[in-house]
C-alpha positions as CSV (number, residue, x, y, z in Angstrom):
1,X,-35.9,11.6,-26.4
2,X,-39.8,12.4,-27.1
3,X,-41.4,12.6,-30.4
4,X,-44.6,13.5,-30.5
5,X,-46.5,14.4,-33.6
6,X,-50.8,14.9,-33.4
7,X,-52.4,12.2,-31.9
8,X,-49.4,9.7,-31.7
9,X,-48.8,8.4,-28.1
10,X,-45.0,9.7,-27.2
11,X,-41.9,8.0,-27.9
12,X,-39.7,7.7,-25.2
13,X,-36.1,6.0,-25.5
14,X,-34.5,5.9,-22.8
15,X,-30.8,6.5,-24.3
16,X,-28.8,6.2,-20.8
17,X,-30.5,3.0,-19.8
18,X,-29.8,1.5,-23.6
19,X,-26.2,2.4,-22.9
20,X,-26.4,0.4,-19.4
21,X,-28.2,-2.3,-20.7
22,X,-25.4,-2.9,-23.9
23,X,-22.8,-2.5,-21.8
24,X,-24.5,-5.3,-19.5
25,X,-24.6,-7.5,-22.7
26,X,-21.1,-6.8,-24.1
27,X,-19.9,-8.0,-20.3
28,X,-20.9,-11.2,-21.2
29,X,-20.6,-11.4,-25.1
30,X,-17.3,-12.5,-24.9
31,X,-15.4,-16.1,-25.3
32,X,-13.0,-15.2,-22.9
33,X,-15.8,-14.2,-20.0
34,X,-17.7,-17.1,-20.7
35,X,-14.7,-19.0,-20.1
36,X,-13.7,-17.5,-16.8
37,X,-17.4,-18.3,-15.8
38,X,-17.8,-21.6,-16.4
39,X,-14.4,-22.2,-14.8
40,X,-15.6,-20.2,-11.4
41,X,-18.7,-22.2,-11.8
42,X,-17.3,-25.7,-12.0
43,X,-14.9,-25.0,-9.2
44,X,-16.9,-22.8,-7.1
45,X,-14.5,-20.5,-6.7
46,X,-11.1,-19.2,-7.7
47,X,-8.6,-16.5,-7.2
48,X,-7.4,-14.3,-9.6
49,X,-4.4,-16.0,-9.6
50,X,-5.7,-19.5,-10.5
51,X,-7.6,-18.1,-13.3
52,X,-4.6,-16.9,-14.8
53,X,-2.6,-19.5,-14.2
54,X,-5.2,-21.9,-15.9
55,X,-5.8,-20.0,-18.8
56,X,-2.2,-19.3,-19.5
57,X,-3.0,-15.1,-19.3
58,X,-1.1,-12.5,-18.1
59,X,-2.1,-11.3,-14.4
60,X,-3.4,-8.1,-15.7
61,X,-5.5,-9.9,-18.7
62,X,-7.0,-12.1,-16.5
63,X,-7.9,-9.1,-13.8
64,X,-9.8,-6.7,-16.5
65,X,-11.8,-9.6,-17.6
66,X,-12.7,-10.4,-14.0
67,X,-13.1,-6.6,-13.6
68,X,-15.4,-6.0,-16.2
69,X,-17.8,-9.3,-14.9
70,X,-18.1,-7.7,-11.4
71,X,-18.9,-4.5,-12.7
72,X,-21.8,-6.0,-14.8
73,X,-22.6,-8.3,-11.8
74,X,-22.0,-11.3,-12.8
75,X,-19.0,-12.3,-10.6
76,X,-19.4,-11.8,-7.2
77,X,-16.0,-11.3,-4.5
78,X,-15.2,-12.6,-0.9
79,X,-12.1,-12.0,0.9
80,X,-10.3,-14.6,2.9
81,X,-7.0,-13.7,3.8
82,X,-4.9,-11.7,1.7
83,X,-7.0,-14.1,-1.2
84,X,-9.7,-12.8,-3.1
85,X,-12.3,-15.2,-4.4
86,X,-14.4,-15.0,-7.4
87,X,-17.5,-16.6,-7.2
88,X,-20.8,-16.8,-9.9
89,X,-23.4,-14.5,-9.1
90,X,-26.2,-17.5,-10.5
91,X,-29.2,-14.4,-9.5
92,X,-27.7,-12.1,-11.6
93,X,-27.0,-14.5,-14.9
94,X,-30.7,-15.4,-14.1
95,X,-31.7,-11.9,-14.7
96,X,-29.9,-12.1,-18.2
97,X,-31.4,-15.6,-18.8
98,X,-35.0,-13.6,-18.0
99,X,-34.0,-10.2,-20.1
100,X,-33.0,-12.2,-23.1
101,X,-36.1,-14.6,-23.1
102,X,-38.4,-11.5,-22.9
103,X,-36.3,-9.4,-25.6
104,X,-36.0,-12.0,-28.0
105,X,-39.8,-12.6,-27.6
């Protein structure tokens, strides 16, 4: 969207990107994918299973939640097996830790 109106510099929002960046927030605005962070991050890793398990979810509960972090980023996967392991993408949590910083400023 551009305004422009005489002399005024343009406008420009960039709607898609606002839409990227909330749903990038809303990954991690959430007690429940905190949760399943900070377990992944003090074990190093964990299956889907052990999450589930841990947290006393159901199996499908636990894998949207897990679903929704690797989409934003913030989980990353490695296969071992027939395991899959969910690990913290630290990088990517930086990122946030950066964007929030310079937002809020």
């Amino acid at each position: 969207m551009t305004e422009n109106s005489g002399n005024e510099t343009n406008l420009k929002i960039e709607t898609l990107q606002i839409k990227k960046a909330a749903l990038f927030l809303r990954a991690i605005n959430h007690k429940l994918r905190q949760q399943i962070l900070k377990m992944i991050e003090a074990k190093g890793k964990m299956t889907v299973t052990e999450l589930y398990i841990t947290l006393r979810l159901e199996q499908s509960v636990a894998s949207q939640h897990l679903a929704i972090l690797r989409k934003a980023g913030f989980v990353k996967t490695t296969r071992d097996g027939k395991f899959i392991y969910y690990s913290v993408n630290k990088n990517r949590l930086n990122e946030l830790n950066k964007f929030i910083a310079e937002l809020l400023n």
